[in-house]
Backbone bond lengths (Angstrom), bond angles and torsions (degrees), N, CA, C in turn:
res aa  C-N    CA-C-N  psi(-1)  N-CA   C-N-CA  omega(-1)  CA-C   N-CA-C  phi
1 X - - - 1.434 - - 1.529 110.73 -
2 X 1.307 117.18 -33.88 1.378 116.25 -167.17 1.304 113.95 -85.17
3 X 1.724 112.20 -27.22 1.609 118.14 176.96 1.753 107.05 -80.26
4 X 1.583 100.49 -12.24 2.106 83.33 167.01 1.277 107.82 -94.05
5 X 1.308 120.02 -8.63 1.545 102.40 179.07 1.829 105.11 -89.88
6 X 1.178 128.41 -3.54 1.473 134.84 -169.77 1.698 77.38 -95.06
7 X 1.486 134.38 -52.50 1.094 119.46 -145.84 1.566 93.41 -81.19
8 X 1.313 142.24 -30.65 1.303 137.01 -161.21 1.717 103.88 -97.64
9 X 1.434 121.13 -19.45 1.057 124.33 160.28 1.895 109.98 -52.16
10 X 1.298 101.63 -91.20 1.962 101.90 135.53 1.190 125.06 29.32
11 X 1.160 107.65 -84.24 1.613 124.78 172.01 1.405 111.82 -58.50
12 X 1.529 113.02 -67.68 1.480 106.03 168.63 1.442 134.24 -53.10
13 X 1.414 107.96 -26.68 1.821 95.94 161.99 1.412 105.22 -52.35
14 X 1.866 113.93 -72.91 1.023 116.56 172.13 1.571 127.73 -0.69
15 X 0.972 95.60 -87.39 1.673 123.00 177.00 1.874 104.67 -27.51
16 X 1.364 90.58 -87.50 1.716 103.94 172.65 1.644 116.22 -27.47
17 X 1.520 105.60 -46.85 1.594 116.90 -166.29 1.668 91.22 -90.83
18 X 0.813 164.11 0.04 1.660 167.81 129.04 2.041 94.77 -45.97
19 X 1.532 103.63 -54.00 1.463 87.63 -161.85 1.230 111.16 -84.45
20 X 1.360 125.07 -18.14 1.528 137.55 -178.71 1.734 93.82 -70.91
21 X 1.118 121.13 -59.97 1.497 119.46 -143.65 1.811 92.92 -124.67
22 X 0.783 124.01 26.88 1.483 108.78 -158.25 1.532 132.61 -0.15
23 X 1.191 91.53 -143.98 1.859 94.87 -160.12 1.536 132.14 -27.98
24 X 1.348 98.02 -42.05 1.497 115.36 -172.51 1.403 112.89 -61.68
25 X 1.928 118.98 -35.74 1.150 103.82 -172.77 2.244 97.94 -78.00
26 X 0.756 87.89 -36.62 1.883 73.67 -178.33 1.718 97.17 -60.06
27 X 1.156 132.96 -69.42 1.454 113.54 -170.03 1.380 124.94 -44.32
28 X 1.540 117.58 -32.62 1.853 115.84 152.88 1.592 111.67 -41.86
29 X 1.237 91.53 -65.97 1.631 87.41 -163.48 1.798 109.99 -53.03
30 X 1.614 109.23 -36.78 1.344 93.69 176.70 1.518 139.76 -50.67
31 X 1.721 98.16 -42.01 0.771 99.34 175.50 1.229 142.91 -79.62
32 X 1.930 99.51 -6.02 1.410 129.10 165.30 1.751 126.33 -52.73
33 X 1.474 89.48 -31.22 1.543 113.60 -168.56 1.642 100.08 -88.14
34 X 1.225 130.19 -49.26 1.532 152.63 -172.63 2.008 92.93 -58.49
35 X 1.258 115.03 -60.33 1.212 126.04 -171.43 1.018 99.46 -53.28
36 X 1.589 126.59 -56.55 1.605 123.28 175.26 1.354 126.69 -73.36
37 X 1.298 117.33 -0.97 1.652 120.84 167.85 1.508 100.99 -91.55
38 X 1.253 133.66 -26.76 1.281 154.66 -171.29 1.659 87.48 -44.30
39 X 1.621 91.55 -86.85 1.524 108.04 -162.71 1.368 120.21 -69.65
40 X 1.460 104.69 -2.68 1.765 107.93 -174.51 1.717 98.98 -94.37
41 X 1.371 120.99 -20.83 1.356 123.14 174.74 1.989 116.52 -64.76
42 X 1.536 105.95 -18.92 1.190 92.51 -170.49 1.746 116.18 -86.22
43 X 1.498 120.31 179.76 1.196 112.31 -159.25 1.390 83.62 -135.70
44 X 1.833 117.96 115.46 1.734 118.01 -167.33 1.783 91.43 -70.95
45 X 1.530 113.82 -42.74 1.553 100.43 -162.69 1.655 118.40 -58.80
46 X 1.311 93.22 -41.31 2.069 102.56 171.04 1.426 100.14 -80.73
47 X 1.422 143.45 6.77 1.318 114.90 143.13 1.583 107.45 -80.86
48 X 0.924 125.41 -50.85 1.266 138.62 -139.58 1.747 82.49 -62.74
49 X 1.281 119.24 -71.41 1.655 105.69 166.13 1.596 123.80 -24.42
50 X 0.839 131.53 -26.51 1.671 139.11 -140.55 1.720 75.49 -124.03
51 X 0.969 172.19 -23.84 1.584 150.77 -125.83 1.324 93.58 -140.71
52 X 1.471 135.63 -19.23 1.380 137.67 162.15 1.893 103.55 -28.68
53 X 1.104 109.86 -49.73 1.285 118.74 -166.41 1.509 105.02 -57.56
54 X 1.786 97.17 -39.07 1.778 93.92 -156.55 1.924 93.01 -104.37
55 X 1.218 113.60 36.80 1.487 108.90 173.50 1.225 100.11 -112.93
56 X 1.200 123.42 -4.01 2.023 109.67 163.06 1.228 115.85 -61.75
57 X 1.483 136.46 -45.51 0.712 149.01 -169.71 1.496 119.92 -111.67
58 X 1.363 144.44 -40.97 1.472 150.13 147.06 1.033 101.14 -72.07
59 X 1.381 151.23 37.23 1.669 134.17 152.02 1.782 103.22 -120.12
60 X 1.272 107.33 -4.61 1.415 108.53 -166.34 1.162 104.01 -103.01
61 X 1.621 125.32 111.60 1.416 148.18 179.35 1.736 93.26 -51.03
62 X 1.689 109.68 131.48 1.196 118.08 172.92 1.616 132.04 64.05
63 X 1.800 102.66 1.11 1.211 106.90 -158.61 1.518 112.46 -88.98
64 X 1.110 121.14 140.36 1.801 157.18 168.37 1.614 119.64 -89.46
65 X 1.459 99.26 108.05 1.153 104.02 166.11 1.661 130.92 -69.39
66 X 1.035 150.02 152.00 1.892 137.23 179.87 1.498 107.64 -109.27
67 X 1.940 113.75 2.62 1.597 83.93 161.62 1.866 100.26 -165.21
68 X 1.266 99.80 155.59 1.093 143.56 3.27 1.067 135.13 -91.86
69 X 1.138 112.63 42.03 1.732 141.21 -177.45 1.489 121.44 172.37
70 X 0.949 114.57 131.91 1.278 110.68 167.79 1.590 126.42 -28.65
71 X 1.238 157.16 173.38 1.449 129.17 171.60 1.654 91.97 150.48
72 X 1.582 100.84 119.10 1.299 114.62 178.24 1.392 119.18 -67.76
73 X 1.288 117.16 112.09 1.678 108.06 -178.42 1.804 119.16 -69.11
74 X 1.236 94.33 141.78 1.849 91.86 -166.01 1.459 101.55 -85.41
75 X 1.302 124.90 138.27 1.776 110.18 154.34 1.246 118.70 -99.67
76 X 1.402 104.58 170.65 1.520 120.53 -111.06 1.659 114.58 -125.39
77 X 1.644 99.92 -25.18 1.597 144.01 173.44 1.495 109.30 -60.69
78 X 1.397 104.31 95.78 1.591 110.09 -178.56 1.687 125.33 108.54
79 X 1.870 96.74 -7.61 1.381 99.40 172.85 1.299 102.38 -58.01
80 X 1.875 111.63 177.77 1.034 142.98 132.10 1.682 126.40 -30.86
81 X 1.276 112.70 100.67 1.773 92.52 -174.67 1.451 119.56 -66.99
82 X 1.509 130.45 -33.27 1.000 129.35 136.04 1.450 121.72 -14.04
83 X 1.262 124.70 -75.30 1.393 91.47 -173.65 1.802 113.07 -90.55
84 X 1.374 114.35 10.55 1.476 95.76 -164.17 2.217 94.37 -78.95
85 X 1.766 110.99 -20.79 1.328 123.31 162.52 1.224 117.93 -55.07
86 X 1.698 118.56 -40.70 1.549 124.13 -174.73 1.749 86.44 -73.90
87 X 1.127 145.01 -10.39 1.534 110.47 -147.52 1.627 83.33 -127.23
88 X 1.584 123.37 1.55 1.702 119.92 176.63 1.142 80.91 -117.19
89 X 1.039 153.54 32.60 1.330 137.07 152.20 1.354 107.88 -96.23
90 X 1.535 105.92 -53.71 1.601 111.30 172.72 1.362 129.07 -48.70
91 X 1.216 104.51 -57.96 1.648 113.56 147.26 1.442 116.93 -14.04
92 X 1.582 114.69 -78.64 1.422 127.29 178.63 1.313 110.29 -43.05
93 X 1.698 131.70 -45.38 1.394 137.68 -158.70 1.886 101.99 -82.96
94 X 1.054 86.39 -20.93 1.706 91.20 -159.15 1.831 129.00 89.97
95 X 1.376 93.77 22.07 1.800 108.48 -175.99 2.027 84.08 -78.13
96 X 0.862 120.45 -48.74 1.505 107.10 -161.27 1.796 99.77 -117.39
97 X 1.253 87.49 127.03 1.639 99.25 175.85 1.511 162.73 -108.48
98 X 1.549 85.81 37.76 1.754 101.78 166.20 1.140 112.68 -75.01
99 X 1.269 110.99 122.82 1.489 148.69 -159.48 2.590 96.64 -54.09
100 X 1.586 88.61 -55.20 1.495 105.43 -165.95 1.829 82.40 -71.79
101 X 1.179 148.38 -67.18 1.294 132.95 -146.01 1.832 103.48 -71.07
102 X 1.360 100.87 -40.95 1.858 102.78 -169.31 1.543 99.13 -48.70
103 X 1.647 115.50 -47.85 1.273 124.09 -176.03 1.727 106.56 -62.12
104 X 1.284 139.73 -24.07 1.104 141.22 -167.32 1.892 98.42 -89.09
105 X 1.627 110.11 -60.46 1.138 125.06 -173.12 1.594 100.36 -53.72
106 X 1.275 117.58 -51.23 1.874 103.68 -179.54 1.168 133.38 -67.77
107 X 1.503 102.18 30.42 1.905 106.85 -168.25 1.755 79.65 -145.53
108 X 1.023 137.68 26.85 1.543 129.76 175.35 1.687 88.62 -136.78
109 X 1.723 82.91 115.91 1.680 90.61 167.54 1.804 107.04 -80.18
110 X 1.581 120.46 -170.76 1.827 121.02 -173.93 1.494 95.65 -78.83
111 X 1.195 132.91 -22.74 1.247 117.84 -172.93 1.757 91.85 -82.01
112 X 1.053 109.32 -40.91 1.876 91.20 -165.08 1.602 93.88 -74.91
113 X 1.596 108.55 -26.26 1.867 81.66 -170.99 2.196 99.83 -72.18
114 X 1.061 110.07 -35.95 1.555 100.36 167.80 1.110 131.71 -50.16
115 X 1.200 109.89 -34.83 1.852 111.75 179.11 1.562 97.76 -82.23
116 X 1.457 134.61 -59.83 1.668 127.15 170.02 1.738 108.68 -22.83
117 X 1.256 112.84 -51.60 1.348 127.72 -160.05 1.517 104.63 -60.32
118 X 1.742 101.68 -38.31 2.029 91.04 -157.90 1.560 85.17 -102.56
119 X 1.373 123.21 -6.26 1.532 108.76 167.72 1.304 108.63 -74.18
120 X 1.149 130.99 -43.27 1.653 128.17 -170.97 1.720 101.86 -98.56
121 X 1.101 130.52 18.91 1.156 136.63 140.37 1.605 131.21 -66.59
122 X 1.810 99.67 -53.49 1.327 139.53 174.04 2.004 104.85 -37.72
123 X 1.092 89.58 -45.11 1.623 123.02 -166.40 1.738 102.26 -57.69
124 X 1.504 112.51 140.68 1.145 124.97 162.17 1.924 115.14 -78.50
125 X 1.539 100.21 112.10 1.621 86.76 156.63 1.086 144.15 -5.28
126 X 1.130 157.59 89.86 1.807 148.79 -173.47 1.335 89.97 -101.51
């Protein structure tokens, strides 16, 4: 009883904030809401299996790859899972183009890039 009245409450912000501001404020929030189902879907222990792969290169303090360019590898421990999904997805599509990740990203289905995501989310900054 109490989660339909939160949900129809809900609606009426909704509603109100559609007529005050139109469209844009409901498409924020959607996508506000989506972002947080995003990262709540992943599973840190089945990433944490799955990230073996990406600790050659994201576990190594300061480390530089030599091709196809030189290029400081970023770590990864403490991102946003949200975007660390937005940024293996891109990978996968071909929006971003290091040669070694596209090849990594097209062998990770959304569930493994979600579970990678809330494990290296999980993670303290280094």
């Amino acid at each position: 009883m109490k989660s339909r009245s939160i949900s129809r409450a809900w609606g009426r912000t909704l509603l109100t904030a559609k007529k005050r501001h139109g469209f844009s404020v409901v498409s924020a929030a959607a996508a506000l809401l989506l972002s947080f189902s995003a990262s709540g879907e992943g599973d840190p222990a089945r990433g944490r299996a799955r990230a073996q792969m990406c600790e050659g290169c994201h576990g190594i303090v300061d480390y530089r790859t030599a091709y196809p360019a030189v290029y400081a590898v970023p770590k990864i421990g403490g991102q946003q899972a949200a975007y660390i999904v937005k940024t293996l997805e891109d990978y996968k599509k071909g929006a971003r183009k290091h040669p070694t990740m596209r090849g990594i990203a097209a062998t990770l289905s959304d569930q493994d890039m979600a579970d990678l995501a809330s494990y290296y989310a999980a993670e303290t900054r280094k």
